[in-house]
N, C-alpha and C positions, 0 to 999 in steps of 0.2 A: 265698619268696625275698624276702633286701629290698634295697634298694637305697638303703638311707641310712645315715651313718657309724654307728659299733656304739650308740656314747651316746646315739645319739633315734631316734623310731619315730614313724610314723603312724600313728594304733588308729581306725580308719575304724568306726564304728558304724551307719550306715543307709547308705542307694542311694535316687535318685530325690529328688524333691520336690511337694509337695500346693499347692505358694503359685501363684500365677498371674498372676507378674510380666508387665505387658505389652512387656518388652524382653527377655525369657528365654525361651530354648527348651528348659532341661533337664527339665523334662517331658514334654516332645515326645519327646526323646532317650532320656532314661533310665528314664520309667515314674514312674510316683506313689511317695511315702514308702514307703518298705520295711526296717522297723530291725529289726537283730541281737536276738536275745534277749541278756538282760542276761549271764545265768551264763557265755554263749557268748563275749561282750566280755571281762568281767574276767578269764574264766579267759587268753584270748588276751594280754591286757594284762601278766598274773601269767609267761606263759611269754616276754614280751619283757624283765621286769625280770631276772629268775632269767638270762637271755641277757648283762645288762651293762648295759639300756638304763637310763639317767638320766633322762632326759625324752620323756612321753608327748605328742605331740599329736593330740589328739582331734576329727576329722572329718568332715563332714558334708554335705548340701544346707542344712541348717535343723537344726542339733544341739540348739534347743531345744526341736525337737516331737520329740524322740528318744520311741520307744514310744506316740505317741498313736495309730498306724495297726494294733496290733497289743494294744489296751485293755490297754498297760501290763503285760503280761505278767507273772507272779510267776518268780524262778527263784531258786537257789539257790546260794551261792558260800562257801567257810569256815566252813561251818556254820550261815549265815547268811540271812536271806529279804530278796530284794532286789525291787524292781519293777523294769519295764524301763523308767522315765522317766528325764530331766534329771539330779534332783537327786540320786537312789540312785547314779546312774550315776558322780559324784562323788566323793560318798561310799564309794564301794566304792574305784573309784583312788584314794581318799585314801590306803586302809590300807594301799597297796604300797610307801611311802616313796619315790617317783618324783615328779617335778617332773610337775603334770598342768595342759596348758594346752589353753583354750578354743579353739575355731575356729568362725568362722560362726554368732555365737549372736545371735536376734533378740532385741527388748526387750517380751517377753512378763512380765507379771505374777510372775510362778512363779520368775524367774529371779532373783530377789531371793533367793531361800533360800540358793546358792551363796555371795552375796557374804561369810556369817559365817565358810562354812571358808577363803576364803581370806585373810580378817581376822586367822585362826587358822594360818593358813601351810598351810595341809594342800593347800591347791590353791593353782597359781602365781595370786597378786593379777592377771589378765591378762583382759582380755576381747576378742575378733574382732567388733565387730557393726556389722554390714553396713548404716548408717544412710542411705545413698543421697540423700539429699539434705535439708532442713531445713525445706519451702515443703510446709503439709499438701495444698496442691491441685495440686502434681506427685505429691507420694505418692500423692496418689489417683489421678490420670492414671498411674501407674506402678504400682498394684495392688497398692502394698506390705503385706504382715502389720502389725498392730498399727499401720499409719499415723497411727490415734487415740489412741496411747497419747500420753500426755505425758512424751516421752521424756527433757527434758532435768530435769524433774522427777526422774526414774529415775536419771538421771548423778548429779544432787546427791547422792543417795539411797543411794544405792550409796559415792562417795564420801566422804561421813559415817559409814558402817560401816568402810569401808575405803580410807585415807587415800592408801596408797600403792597402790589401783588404778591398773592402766597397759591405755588403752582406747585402740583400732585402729580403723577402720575406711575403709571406701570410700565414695566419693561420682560422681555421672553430672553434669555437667555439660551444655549444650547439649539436654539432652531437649526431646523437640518441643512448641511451645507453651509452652517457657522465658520467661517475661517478667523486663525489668530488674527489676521490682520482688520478683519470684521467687525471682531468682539475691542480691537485696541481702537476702532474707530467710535464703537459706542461708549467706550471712556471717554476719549477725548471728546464727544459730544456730550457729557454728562459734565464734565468741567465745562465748559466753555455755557451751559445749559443753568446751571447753580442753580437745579430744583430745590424746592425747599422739600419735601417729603417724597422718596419713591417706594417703592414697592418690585420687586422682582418675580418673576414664577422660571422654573426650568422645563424647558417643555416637553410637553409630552402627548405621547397620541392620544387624541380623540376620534371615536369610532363615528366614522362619517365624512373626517375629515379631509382637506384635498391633502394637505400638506404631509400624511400617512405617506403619499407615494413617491415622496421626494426623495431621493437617492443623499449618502452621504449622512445618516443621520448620527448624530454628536455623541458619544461615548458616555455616558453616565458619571466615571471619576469626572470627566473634563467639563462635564455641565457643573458638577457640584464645584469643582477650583473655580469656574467663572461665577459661577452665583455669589461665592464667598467673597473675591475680586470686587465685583460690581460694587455689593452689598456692602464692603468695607467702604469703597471711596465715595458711594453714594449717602453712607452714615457721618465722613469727614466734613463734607459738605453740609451736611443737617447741623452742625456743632457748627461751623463757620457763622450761616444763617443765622441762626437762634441768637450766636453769639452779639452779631453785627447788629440786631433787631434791640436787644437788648442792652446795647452801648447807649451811655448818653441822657437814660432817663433818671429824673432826679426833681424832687421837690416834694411835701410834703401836704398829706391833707386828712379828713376824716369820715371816713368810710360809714356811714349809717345805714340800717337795716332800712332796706329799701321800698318795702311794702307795709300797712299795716298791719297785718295778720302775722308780717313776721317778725314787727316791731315785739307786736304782742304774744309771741310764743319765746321772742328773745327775752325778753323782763321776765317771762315767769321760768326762764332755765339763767336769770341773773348772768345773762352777757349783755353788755353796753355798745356802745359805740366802740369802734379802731381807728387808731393812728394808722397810719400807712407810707409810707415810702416809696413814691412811683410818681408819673405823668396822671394828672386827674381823669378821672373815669365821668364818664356820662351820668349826671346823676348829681356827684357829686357835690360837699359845700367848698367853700373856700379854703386854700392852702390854709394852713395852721404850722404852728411852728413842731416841731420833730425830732428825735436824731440826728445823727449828724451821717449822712449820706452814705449808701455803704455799709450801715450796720444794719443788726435788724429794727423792723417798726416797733415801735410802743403798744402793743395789743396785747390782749388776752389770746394765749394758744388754746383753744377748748376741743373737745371732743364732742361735741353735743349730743343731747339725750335723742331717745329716738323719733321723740314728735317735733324736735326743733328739725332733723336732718330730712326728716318726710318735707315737713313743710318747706323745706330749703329745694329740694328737688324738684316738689309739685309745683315752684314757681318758676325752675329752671336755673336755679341760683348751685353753684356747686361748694359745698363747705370741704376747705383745705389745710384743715386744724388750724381755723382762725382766723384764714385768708379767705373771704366770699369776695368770689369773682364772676361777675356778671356770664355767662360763657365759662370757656376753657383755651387761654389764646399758650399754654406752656409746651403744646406741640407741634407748632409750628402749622397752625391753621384749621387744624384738626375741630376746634369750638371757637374761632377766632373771633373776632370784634371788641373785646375787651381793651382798652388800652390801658391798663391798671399796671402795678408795678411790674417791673421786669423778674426774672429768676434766672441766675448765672449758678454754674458749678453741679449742674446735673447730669447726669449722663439720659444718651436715648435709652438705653435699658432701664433706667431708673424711671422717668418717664411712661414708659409703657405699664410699669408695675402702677405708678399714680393712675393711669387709665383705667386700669384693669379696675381696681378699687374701687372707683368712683362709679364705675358699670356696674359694679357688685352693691350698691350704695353703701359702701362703708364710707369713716371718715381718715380724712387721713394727716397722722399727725405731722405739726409743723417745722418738728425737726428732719422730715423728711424731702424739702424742699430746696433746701441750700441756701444761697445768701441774697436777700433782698436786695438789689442795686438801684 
């Protein structure tokens, strides 16, 4: 049974985790690493796209020790011999023509192999990793995997292969025995890092946890100034990003209803085809001539009736008062794959409220968007 719209799935591949975070109890909880055989994934993966699904997300405690708990298992899928690790496990959802995006992936060595297919489009350029903080001596107070890696070495790394990576992740703020000079090093790691999307939490005990007994723990006002801190310069950053993604694009083409059924629910709510203003999308026909760069496209802003916007959702298509954009690439990776026209002069709060809407299936008007570039 699933419980999420027909266009995406969660392909959950393991249960449990082997790390020994000392602010985590899902071990406690859920038992040590436990992954799916591979054959068993892809085949499950193969019966969600045959279903309609468009994009997979792929699930985990730790998705990059997929298969090390069970020596990498051999199975069999297409004729094909696949191991149960990481990078097969890619590879094989490559060959299903589904948007396949990461979740939860540490920065382990090995993980570098992925970065070529999605260089190559075959997996979404998208990475989830879970970097928790910037300062190696709370990593190590906090038990983190790979905490010796040289991670931001790895970002560069990864980003030289592939330019338009768009990297995620979460950060603990406050952990106990946080010093000023701790918390100025996960800034400075945060610049030097140029995530495009982070997430913060402030920490706090969880009953079970080791980290409960660590001396020195961080004052409440002083977690909430760093959160706000963090959370300002990690929002600068998301504005730079978005900004830089968004430089550059320009030419003109015509956007048509992509499918039949919603050629034929558009003609009977009398919208046409759109002009558009962007870098051609997948799909797309040939440039056409336009506005003159910079201003807005020549479309119809609509609202659509309620059986156009069902139908626009049930096939994964999002209506943006006007603007149907394959996906959702306006925050920064969040629905990405679109390469359709840019939008400049938004803010992230503005942003979030377009999310929230579009989760709520409303539609949302296209004065709400800012300036086509």
């Amino acid at each position: 049974m699933r419980l999420t719209p027909r266009h995406y799935a969660y392909l959950k591949i393991a249960e449990g985790c082997n790390n020994q975070c000392s602010f985590c109890i899902i071990p406690a909880m859920r038992g040590r690493l436990a992954s799916r055989r591979i054959d068993e994934v892809l085949r499950e993966a193969e019966r969600l796209v045959a279903a309609g699904v468009k994009e997979l997300l792929v699930i985990s405690q730790d998705t990059s020790a997929y298969g090390s708990d069970i020596r990498y298992t051999p199975g069999a899928w297409r004729g094909a011999s696949y191991q149960t690790r990481f990078i097969d496990l890619a590879r094989g959802l490559a060959e299903l023509g589904a948007w396949v995006r990461l979740h939860y992936v540490y920065p382990y060595p090995h993980v570098d192999e992925v970065i070529p297919l999605m260089a190559a489009r075959r997996v979404l350029p998208y990475l989830d990793v879970p970097f928790q903080h910037g300062s190696p001596a709370v990593l190590k107070r906090m038990r983190r995997p790979a905490h010796s890696e040289n991670t931001l070495k790895r970002i560069h790394a990864w980003r030289a292969q592939c330019p338009d990576l768009t990297i995620r992740s979460t950060f603990i703020v406050g952990f106990p025995g946080e010093t000023d000079g701790e918390f100025a090093q996960l800034l400075a790691w945060l610049d030097e890092a140029q995530l495009d999307r982070v997430g913060c939490f402030k920490y706090s005990p969880v009953e079970g946890a080791a980290a409960n007994a660590r001396p020195d723990h961080v004052a409440p006002q002083l977690q909430e100034e760093r959160y706000a801190r963090f959370m300002e310069r990690a929002a600068a950053i998301s504005r730079r990003r978005l900004a830089q993604r968004s430089a550059g694009t320009c030419g003109y083409w015509w956007m048509r209803w992509p499918t039949a059924p919603l050629r034929r629910a558009a003609k009977r709510t009398r919208r046409r085809s759109m002009a558009w203003c962007g870098s051609k999308m997948p799909g797309a026909s040939t440039p056409a001539t336009g506005p003159r760069c910079g201003s807005w496209p020549r479309m119809t802003t609509i609202s659509p009736a309620a059986s156009l916007r069902k139908r626009l959702h049930a096939e994964g298509l999002h209506d943006l008062g006007g603007l149907v954009l394959h996906g959702l690439s306006l925050a920064h990776g969040r629905r990405e794959v679109t390469r359709g026209g840019s939008v400049r002069g938004i803010t992230p709060h503005r942003l979030e409220r377009i999310h929230a809407r579009l989760g709520r299936g409303e539609a949302v008007p296209g004065d709400a968007l800012g300036q086509v570039v």
